[in-house]
N, C-alpha and C positions, 0 to 999 in steps of 0.2 A: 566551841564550834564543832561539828559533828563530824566536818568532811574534813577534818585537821587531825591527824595522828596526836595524841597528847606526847608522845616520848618525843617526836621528829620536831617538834616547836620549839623554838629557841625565842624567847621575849626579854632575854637581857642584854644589853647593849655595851661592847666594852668603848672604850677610850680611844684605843690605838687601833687605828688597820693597817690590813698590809694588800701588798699588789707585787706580783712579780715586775720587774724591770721593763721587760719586755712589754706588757703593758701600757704600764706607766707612757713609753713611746707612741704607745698606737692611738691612732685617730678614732674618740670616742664620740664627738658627736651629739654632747649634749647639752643644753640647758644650764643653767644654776640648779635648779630647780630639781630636775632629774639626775644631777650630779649628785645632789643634795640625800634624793632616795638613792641613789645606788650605792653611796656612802651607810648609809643608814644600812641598808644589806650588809657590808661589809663586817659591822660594826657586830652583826650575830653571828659571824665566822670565827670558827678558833682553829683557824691553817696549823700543818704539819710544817715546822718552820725547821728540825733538824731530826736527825736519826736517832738522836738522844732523848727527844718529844716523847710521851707517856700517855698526855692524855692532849687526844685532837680529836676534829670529827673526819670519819673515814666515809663520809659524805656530805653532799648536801644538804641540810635541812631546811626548815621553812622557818624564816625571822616570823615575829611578828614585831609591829610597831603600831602603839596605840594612838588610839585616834587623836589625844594629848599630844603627845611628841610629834605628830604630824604636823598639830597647828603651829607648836613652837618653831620646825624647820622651814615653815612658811612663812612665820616674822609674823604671826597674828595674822595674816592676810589670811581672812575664811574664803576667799575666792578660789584660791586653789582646791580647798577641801571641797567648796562645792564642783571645782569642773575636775577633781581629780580623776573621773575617767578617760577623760579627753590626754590628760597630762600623762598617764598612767599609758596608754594605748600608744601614744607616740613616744614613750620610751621602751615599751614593749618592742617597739620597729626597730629602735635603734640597733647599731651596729658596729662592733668593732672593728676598725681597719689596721691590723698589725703586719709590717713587711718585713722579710726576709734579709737576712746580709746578704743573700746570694742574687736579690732582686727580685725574687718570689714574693709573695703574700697572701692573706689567707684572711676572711669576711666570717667572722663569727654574730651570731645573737647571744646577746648578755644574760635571757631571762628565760626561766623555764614556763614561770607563772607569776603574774602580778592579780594578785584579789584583795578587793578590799569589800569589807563588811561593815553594815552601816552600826553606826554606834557602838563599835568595835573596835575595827581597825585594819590597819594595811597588813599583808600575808607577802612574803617575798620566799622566790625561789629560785637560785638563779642555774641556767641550763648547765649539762655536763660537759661540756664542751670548755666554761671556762673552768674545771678543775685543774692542769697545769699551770693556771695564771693565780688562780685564786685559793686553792685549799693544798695543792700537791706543793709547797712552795721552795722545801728543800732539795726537790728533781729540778728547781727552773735556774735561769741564768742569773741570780740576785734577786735579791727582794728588798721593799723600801716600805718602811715603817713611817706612818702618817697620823701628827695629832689633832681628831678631826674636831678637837674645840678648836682651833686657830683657822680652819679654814670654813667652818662654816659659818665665821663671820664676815664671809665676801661673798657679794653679790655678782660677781661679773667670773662666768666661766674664763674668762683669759689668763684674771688675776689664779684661779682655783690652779688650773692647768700649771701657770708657771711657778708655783710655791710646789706642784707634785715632781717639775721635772730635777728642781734646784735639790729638790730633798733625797732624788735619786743617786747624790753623791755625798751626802750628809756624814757617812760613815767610812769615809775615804781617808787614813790616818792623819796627814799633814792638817787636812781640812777642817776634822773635825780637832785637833790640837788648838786651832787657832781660831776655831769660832767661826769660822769664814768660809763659804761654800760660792767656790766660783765653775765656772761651765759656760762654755765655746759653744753657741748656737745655730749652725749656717740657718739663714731666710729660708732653704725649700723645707731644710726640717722643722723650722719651728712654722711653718703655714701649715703644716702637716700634723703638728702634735697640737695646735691651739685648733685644729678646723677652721681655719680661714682659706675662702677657696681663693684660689690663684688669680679670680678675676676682681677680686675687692679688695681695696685698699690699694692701688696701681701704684700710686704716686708714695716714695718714701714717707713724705712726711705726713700724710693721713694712714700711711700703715705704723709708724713711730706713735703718733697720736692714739690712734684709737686700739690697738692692740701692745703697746709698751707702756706709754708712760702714764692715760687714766690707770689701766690695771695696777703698777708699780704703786700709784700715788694710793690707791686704796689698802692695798697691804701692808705700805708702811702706817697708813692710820687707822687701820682694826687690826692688825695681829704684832705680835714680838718679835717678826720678823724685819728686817731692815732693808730693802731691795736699789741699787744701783745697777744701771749699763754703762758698756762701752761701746761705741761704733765701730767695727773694724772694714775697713775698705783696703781695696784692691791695688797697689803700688801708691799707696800713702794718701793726702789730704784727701787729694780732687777725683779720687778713686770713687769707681762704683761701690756703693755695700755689699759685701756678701756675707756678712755674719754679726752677731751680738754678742758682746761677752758681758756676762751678768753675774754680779756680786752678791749674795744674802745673808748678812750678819746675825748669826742667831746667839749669840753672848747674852742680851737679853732671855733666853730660854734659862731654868736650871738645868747644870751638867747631870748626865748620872753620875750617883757614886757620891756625891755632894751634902751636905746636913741638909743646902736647899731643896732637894730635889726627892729628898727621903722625906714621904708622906706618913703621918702616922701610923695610917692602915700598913705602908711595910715597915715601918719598925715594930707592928706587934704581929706580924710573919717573922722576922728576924730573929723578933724574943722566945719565937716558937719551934725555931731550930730552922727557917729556909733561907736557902744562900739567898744575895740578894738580887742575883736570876731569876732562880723562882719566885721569890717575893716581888718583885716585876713585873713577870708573866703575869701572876696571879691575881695582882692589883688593876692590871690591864681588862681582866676579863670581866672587872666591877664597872658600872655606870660612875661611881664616885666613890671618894675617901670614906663619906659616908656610909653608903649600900655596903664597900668592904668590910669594915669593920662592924657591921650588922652581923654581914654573913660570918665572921670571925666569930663571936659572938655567938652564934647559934651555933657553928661547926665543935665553941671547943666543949660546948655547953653537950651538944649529944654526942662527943667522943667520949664526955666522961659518964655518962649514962651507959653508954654500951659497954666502956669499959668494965661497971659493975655484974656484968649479965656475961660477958664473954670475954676471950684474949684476944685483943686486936695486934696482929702483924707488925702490921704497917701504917703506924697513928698518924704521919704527915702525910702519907697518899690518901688516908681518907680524908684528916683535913681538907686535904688540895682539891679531891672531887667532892667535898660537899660545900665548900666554898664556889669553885668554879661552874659548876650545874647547879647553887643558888638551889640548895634540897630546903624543902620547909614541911613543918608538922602540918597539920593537921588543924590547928589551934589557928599558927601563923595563916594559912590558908584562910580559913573562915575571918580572921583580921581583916585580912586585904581584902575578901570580898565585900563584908559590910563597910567599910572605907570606901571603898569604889560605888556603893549605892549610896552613899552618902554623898558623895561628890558631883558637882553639876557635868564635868567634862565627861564623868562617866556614867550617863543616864541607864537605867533599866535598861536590859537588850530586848527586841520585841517578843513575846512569848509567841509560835506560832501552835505549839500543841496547843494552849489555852484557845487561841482564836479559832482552830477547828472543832474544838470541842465545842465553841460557843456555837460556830456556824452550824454541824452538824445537829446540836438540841432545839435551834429556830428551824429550821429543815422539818426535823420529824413534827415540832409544833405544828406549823404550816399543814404539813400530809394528814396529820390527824383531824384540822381544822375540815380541810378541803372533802374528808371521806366522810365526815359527819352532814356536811352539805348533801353530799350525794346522795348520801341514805336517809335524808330527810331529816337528821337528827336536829334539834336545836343546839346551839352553841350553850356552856354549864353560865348561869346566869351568875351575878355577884355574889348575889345572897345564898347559892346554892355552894358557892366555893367557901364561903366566908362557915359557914354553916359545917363542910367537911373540912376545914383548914381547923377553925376554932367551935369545937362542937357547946363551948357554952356558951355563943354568941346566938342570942334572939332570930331568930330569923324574921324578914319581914314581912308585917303580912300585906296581901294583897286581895283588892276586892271581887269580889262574891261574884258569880251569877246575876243573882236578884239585885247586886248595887248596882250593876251595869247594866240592866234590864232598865230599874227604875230613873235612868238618867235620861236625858233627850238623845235624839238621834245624832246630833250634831256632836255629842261629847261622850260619845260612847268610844272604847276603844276597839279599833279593828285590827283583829290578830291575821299577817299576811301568811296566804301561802304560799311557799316557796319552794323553787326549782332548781337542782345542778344542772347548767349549761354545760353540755360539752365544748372543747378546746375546737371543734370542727364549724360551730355556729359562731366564733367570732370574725369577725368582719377586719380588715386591716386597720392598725391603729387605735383597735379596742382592746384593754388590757383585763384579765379576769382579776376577781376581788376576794379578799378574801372574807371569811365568815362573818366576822366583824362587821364588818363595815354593808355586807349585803345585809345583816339582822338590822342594821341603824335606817340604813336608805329606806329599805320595803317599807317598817312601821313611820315612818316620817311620811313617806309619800302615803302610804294607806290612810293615815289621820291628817294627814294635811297639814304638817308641821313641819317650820324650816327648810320650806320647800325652794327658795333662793339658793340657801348653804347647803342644802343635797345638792341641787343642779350643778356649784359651782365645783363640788370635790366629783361628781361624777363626772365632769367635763376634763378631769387631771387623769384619768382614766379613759377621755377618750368613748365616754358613755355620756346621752342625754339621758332624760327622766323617761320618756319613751321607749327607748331603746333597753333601759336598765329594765322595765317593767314587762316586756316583749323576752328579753334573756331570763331572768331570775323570778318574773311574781308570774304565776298562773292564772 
């Protein structure tokens, strides 16, 4: 894409995102759906998460996400892809509402630009504004690490919201010892973090319904999370509610640090000398076990190329940036592109230099047509082209003088003469013709042939046979 920086484009999607705390609190205000893209932004971010960090981006870039992965976080629904402007423009509006401990607050936009290109794909950039929350993350008040296979197998922003707030304390020592991640909810805050306005759901038990327990009931039956509440009220049973305390069993997850939870891809990081922090991180920044060990694969393949030609430093930080910036030759390049024409999801993109060339060559066709009219030229006949195209091609002949003398009157042919009307004699609703089609009419109506199917193609033009003969034959 032309108007896209090639270095600024990031189109690999890691695993894990993060969001500062502070965040994670605030009323976002969106969809499944737009949850679903703003996740997918995330997911081309590689945050400044400590001062120890080496390699991060020191801005914003522009994800891409193909039109493929689109359909997939749609669930197959092409309805989306086809109103994705509509979808796209009201999450553009959207707006962060994050408040203050001191009672203050503060109305951000999430997005700097959303574009998407057809047969392509979506373009995300999200404003400067959220760089404290989103890239700057070792300046913010905590930050919470989120695996977004498990949530984007829920359909219901409630359930999304409440597996991001529970996660917010995930790494809280007792808690996470024990697999168990609980957290004290008061009602104003969690109407404020799920976006439900104050005037829906009145009655406890359709705000328990439709904001607690379908959300709950779905988390426990798509993801490895385990979700239970408890009601807390106000001097015991017959007490008003004023809070929720909620339990999320994540035991089902692998621990880190675990034989389960060490993926091959970082055990051949591990074998390559990175602690297995880095091997972590590193792993995080692949789409899959797969894609890493590809890139594994290629990194250690042209470390030892280079190593023949030069001394390299520092063999694991180039590892680490030609894995994590996903570098590819030249070869691999030309791979993925005849792959990608090969594949249905990924059609041809439209050529438009080609379609201007084409339009621009029918253009001058046309003017040269139109100029030869004017100056009385006749249009190059077949056999005159055929004749300069293939000069050993016969040309054909045509009769004589004397054969069309000696023929009756009735079947003699009559050679029209013809005239360029100016653009100032036509009349409204009459459209001019071009050379063609004026060479066919004249000699038809001059000899008197197919005079029905003239009248009917000059009539699509908004010309009788009168009219055509009045403009064009003298």
């Amino acid at each position: 894409m032309g108007k896209t920086e090639k270095k600024k484009k990031v189109s690999t999607l890691r695993q894990k995102i993060y969001q500062s705390n502070p965040l994670l609190q605030a009323r976002k205000g969106m969809s499944t759906i737009e949850l679903r893209i703003f996740f997918l932004g995330l997911r081309g971010i590689n945050p400044h998460l400590s001062t120890e960090d080496t390699i991060f981006d020191s801005e914003f870039k522009e994800v891409f996400i193909p039109t493929a992965k689109l359909t997939k976080i749609f669930s197959g629904n092409t309805w989306y892809l086809h109103n994705l402007d509509s979808v796209c423009k009201k999450l553009f509006d959207a707006k962060i509402f994050l408040r203050y401990e001191d009672g203050g607050f503060v109305l951000m936009h999430v997005f700097q630009k959303l574009e998407y290109v057809h047969r392509e794909g979506l373009y995300i950039r999200f404003d400067e504004l959220m760089r404290p929350y989103l890239l700057d993350l070792f300046k913010s008040r905590g930050f919470t690490q989120i695996d977004v296979e498990q949530i984007f197998q829920l359909t219901s922003p409630y359930a999304i919201r409440l597996v991001e707030l529970m996660l917010q304390y995930q790494n809280m020592p007792e808690m996470k010892k024990r697999q168990m991640i609980e957290r004290t909810i008061p009602i104003d805050e969690l109407r404020f973090a799920l976006d439900v306005d104050d005037n829906a759901y009145v009655t406890m038990s359709n705000f328990r319904r439709v904001v607690i327990d379908v959300p709950i009931r779905e988390i426990n039956e798509k993801t490895e999370y385990k979700m239970r509440y408890e009601v807390l009220k106000q001097g015991g049973t017959g007490g008003r509610v004023y809070a929720f305390k909620f339990f999320m069993d994540t035991s089902a997850l692998p621990r880190e640090g675990t034989a389960e939870s060490s993926s091959s891809a970082i055990e051949k990081l591990k074998s390559l000398g990175f602690n297995e922090q880095s091997a972590q991180a590193i792993r995080d920044k692949c789409s899959s076990d797969e894609d890493c060990l590809d890139r594994i694969t290629r990194a250690t393949r042209s470390l030892t190329m280079k190593k023949k030609r030069s001394v390299v430093e520092n063999e694991l930080g180039y590892l680490r940036k030609y894995i994590e910036e996903n570098w590819q030759s030249t070869v691999t390049k030309a791979k993925a592109k005849r792959a990608a024409k090969r594949s249905d999801q990924y059609p041809p993109p439209f050529r438009e230099d080609v379609a201007k060339k084409k339009a621009a060559r029918e253009a001058k066709e046309e003017t040269a047509r139109q100029q030869a009219l004017r100056t009385g030229q006749q249009p190059e006949s077949i056999g005159d082209i055929l004749q300069r195209t293939f000069p050993t091609t016969k040309k054909p002949s045509e009769p004589t003088k004397e054969d069309q003398e000696s023929l009756p009157e009735t079947l003699r042919r009559k050679e029209p003469e013809l005239r360029a009307p100016s653009p100032e004699e036509f009349r409204e609703g009459e459209k001019q013709l071009n050379s063609t089609t004026v060479d066919i009419a004249a000699r038809a109506i001059a000899n008197g042939e197919l005079v029905e199917t003239t009248s009917i193609i000059l009539q699509m033009f908004g010309l009788t046979v009168e009219r055509f003969k009045e403009l064009y034959m003298r």
